[in-house]
C-alpha positions as CSV (number, residue, x, y, z in Angstrom):
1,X,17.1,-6.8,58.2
2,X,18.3,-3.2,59.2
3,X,15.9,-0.6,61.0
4,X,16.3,1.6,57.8
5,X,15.7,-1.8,55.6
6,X,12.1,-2.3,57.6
7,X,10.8,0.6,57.7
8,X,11.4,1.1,54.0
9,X,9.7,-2.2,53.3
10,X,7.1,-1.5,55.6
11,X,6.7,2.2,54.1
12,X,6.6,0.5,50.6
13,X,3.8,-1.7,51.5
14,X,1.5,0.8,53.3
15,X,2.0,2.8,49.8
16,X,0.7,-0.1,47.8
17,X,-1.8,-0.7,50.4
18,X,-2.9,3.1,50.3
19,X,-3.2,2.8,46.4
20,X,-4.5,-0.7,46.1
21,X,-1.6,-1.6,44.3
22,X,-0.7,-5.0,44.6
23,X,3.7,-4.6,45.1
24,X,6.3,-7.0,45.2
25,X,8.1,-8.4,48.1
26,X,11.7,-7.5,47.6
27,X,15.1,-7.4,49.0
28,X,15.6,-4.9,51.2
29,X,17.6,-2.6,48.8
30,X,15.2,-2.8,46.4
31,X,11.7,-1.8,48.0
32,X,11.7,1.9,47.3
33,X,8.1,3.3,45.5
34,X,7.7,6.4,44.4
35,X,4.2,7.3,43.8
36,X,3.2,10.4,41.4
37,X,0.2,11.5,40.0
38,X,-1.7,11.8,36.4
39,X,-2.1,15.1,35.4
40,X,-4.3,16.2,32.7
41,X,-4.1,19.9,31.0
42,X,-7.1,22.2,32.5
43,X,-8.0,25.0,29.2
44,X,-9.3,27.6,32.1
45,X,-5.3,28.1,33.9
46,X,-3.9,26.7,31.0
47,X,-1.7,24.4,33.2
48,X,-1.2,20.9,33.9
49,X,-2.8,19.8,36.9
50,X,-2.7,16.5,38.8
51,X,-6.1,14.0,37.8
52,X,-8.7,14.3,40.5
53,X,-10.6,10.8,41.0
54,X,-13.8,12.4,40.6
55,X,-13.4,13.8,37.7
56,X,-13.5,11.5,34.1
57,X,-13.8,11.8,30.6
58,X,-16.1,10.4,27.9
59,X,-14.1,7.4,27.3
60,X,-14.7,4.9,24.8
61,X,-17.8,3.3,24.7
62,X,-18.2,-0.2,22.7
63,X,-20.9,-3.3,22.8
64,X,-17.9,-5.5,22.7
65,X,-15.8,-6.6,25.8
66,X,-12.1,-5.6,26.6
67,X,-10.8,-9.1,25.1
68,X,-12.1,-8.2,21.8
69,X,-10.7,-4.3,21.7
70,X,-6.9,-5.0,21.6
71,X,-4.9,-1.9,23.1
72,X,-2.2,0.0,20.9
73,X,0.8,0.9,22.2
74,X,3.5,3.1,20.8
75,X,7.2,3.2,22.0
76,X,9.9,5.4,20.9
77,X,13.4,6.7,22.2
78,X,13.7,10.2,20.9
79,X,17.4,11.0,21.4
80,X,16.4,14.1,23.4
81,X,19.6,15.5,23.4
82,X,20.8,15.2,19.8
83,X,20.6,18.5,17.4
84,X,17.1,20.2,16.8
85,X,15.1,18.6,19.6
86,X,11.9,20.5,19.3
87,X,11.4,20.0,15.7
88,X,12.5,16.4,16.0
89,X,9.8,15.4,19.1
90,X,7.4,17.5,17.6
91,X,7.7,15.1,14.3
92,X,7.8,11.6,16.2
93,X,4.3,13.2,18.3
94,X,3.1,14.4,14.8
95,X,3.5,10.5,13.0
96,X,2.0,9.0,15.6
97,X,-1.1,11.2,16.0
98,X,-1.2,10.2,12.2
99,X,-1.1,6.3,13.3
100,X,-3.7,3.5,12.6
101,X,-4.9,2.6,14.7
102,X,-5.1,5.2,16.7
103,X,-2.3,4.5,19.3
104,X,-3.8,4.1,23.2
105,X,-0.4,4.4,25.2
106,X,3.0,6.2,24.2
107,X,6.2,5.3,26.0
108,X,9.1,7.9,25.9
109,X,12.3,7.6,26.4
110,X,15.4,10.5,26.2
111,X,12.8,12.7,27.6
112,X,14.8,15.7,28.5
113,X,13.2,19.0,30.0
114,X,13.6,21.1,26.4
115,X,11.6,17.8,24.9
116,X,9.3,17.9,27.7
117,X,8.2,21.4,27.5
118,X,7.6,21.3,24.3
119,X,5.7,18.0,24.3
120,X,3.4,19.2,27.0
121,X,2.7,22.9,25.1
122,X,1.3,20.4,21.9
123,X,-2.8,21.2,21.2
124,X,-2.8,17.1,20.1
125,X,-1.3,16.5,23.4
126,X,-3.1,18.9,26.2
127,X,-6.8,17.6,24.2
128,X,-5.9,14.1,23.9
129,X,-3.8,12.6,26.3
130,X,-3.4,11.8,30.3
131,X,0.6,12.4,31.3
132,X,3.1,11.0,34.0
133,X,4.6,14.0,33.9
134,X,3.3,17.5,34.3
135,X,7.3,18.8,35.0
136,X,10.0,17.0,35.5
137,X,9.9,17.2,39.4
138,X,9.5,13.3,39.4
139,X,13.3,13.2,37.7
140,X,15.5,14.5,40.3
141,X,18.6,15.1,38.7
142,X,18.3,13.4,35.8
143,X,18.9,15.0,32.5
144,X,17.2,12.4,30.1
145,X,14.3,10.0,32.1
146,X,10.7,8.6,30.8
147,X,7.2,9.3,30.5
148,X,4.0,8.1,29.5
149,X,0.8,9.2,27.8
150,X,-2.5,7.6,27.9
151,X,-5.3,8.5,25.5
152,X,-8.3,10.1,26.7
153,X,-10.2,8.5,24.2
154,X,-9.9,5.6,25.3
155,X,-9.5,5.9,29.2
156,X,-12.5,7.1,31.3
157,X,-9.8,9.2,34.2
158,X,-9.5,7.5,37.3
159,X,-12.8,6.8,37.9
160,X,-13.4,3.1,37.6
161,X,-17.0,2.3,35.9
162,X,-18.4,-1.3,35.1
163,X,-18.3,-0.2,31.0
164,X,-15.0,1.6,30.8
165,X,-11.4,1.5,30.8
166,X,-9.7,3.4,34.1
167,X,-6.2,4.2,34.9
168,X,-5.0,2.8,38.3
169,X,-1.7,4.0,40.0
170,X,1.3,6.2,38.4
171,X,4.8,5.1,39.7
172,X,8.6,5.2,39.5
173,X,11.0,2.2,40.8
174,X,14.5,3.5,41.6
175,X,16.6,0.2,40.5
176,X,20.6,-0.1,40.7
177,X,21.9,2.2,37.8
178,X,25.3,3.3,36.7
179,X,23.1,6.2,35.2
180,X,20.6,6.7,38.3
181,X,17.3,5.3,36.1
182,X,14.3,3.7,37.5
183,X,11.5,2.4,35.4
184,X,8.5,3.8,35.3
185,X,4.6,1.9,36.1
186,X,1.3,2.2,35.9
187,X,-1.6,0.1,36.0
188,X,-4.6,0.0,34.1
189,X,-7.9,-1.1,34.2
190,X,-9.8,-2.9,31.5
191,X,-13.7,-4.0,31.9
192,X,-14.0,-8.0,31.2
193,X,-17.6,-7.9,30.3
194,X,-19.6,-6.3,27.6
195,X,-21.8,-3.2,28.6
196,X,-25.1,-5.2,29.1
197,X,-22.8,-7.7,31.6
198,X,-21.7,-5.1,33.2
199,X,-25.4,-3.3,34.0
200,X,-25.4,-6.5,36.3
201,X,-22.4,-5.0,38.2
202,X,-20.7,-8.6,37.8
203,X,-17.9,-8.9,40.8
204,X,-14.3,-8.7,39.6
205,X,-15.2,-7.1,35.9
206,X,-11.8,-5.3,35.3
207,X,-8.5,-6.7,35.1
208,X,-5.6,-5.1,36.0
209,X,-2.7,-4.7,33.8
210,X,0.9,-3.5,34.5
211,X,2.7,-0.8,32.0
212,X,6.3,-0.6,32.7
213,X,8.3,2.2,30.7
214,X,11.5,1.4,30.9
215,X,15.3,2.9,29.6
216,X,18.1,0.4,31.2
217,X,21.2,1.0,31.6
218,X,23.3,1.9,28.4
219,X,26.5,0.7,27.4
220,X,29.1,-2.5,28.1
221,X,29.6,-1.3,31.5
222,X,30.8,-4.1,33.7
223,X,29.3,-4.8,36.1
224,X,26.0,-4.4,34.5
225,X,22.7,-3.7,36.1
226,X,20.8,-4.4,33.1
227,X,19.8,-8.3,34.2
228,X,18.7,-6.9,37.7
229,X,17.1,-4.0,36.2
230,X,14.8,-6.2,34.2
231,X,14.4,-8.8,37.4
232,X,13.1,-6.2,39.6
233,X,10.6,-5.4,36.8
234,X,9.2,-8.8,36.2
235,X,8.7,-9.1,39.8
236,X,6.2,-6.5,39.6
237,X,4.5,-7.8,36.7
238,X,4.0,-11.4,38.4
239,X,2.5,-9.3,41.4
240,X,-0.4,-8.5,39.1
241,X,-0.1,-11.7,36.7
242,X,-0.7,-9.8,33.8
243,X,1.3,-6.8,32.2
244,X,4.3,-5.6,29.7
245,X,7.9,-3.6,29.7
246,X,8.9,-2.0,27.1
247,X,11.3,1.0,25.8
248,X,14.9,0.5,25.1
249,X,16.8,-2.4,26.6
250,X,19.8,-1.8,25.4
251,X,21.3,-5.2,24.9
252,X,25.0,-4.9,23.9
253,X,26.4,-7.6,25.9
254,X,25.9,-11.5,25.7
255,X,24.2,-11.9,28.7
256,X,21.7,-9.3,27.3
257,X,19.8,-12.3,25.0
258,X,18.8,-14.2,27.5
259,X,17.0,-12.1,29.9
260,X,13.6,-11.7,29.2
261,X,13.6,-15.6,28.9
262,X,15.2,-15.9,32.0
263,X,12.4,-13.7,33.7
264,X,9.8,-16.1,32.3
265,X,8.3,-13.2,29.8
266,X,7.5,-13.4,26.5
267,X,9.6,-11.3,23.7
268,X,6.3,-9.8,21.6
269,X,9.2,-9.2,18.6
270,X,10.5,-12.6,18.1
271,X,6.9,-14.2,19.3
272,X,5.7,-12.9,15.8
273,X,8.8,-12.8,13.8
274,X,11.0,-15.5,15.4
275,X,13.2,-15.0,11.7
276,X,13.2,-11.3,11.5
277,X,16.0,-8.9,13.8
278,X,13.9,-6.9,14.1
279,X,16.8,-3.5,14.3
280,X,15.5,-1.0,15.8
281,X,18.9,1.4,16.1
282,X,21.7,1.9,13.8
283,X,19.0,1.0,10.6
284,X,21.2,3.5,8.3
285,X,24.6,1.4,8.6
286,X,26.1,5.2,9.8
287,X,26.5,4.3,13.0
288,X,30.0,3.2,14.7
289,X,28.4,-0.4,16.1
290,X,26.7,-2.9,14.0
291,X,22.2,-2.6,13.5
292,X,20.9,-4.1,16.7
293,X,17.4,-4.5,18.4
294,X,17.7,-2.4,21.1
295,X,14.4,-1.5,21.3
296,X,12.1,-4.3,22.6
297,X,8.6,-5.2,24.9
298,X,8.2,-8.4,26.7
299,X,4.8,-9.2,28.1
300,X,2.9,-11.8,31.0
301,X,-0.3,-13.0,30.9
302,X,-1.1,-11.2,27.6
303,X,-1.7,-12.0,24.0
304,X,0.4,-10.4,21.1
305,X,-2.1,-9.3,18.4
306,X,0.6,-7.6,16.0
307,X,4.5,-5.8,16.3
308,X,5.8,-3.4,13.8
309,X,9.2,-1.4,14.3
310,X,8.4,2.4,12.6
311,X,11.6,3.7,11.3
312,X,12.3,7.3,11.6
313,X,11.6,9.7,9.0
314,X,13.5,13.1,8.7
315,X,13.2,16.8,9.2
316,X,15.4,19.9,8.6
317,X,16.4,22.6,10.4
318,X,17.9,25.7,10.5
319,X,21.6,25.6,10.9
320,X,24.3,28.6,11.0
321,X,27.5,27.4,8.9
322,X,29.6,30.3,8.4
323,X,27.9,32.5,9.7
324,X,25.1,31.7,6.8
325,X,22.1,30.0,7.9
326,X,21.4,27.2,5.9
327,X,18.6,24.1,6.1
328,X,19.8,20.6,7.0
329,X,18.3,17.1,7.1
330,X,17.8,14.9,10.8
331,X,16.6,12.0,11.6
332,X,13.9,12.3,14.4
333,X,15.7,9.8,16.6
334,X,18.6,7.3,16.3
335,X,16.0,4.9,17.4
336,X,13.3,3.5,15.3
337,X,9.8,3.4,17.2
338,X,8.1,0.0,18.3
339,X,4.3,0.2,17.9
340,X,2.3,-3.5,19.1
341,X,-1.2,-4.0,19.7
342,X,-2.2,-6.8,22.9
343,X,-4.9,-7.9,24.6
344,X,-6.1,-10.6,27.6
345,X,-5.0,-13.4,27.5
346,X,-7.1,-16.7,26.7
């Protein structure tokens, strides 16, 4: 191993170490962590600002334990750069306020800095919701990347307590990309006993579980990253034992299919509905390639309670033809969303 390939491992593991995050031991091009912050939106600057550890909300407060309050998850490719991108995110944020169950975590995907702004200026949003991404300083030079929400109903900040759910660490892998893409983690905390367990301060009484957002690499580009892409990311699931990927996995070669099995995770989609495809793009027969699932989560360690793909509605928007404005019809995305609910496993 090189001087640059130690120190980069060794750098990565003091990072994990300073926030007791378990990591994965890699090859040496494949080590790099880069750790951001929460940020939640403070009414009195009227700014996002980064979490402080000390500081937590309400949370949700049940009699039952964590295994018997499954999580919701919502995930969703908005096409950030297609026509009308404000009135289009602000309609996919808008359905799934309107979910039930309320949803608990929202993966993005085509996130560009328009879509961003004007996700982070929505009243639902800056009340409700704990973000990855406070600008898109975390992105580089990327154009499109990914972010995550977490609700605030349903997470009690940073702060760990024996009777709530916590958020752990926030951070982006860099993986080999024709695109430049990296997938983005976070861990969470869950308590495994119910509140009158808990008053006993029972060692161990959270699990950790790994969120992975992810957008791999697009296309039938040969040679394609997507297999390593998705190795690198079960690595760091099996460092904690229990967790999930999801976002859009763009499968458009044979090899594609076999993945997830190959990374000894479990496909949530055809768990449930081995018989169903499940499409998830291309729904409307008007696009040039054939319906496909592109759009996917594969779990470890976790049980599947339900999977439903949410196809896009439309919206219309103000369009200059001629020199005479006129009103046209849009899909929200290309993509259809991907909504699951999971738990612990037995």
């Amino acid at each position: 191993m090189g001087e640059m390939g130690l120190r980069s491992r060794l750098q990565a593991r003091f990072m994990g170490w300073r926030h007791n995050t378990p990591l994965p031991k890699l090859d040496e091009k494949d080590t790099a962590v880069i750790f951001q912050s929460w940020h939640e939106f403070d009414s009195s600057s009227s700014r996002w600002i980064q979490l402080s550890a000390k500081k937590s909300t309400a949370g949700l407060y049940s009699n039952q334990s964590a295994q018997d309050i499954p999580l919701a998850l919502v995930t969703w490719n908005i096409n950030g750069t297609d026509l009308a991108p404000d009135i289009r995110t602000s309609a996919i944020i808008t359905h799934i306020r309107d979910m039930r169950p309320v949803m608990d975590v929202i993966f993005l995907q085509e996130v560009t800095r328009t879509t961003l702004s004007v996700l982070l200026a929505m009243p639902w949003v800056r009340e409700q919701w704990y973000s990855s991404e406070a600008d898109a300083t975390s992105w580089g030079h990327q154009s499109i990347s990914t972010m995550m929400l977490l609700s605030k109903s349903r997470f009690h900040g940073l702060k760990r307590t024996l009777e709530r759910a916590a958020l752990g660490a926030v951070w982006r892998v860099p993986f080999p990309s024709h695109f430049g893409r990296d997938a983005l983690c976070c861990d969470i905390f869950l308590p495994i006993c119910t509140p009158s367990e808990c008053k006993k301060s029972v060692p161990g009484s959270h699990a950790r579980i790994r969120l992975v957002n992810v957008h791999l690499d697009s296309l039938a580009i040969q040679p394609s990253y997507r297999p390593r892409q998705l190795s690198i990311i079960a690595s760091y699931l099996r460092a904690t034992g229990r967790g999930l990927v999801a976002g859009d996995f763009n499968p458009v070669l044979p090899e594609d299919d076999s993945i997830i099995n190959e990374n000894n995770l479990v496909d949530m989609w055809t768990e449930l509905h081995p018989n169903d495809p499940g499409f998830t793009w291309g729904i409307d027969g008007k696009q040039a390639y054939p319906a496909n699932r592109l759009d996917k989560v594969a779990k470890l360690g976790l049980k599947t309670h339900e999977i439903e793909v949410i196809p896009p509605g439309t919206c219309t928007y103000a369009y200059a033809a001629e020199n005479r404005p006129e009103e046209r019809e849009h899909k929200w995305s290309d993509h259809c969303g991907l909504k699951c609910s999971f738990g612990l496993g037995d």
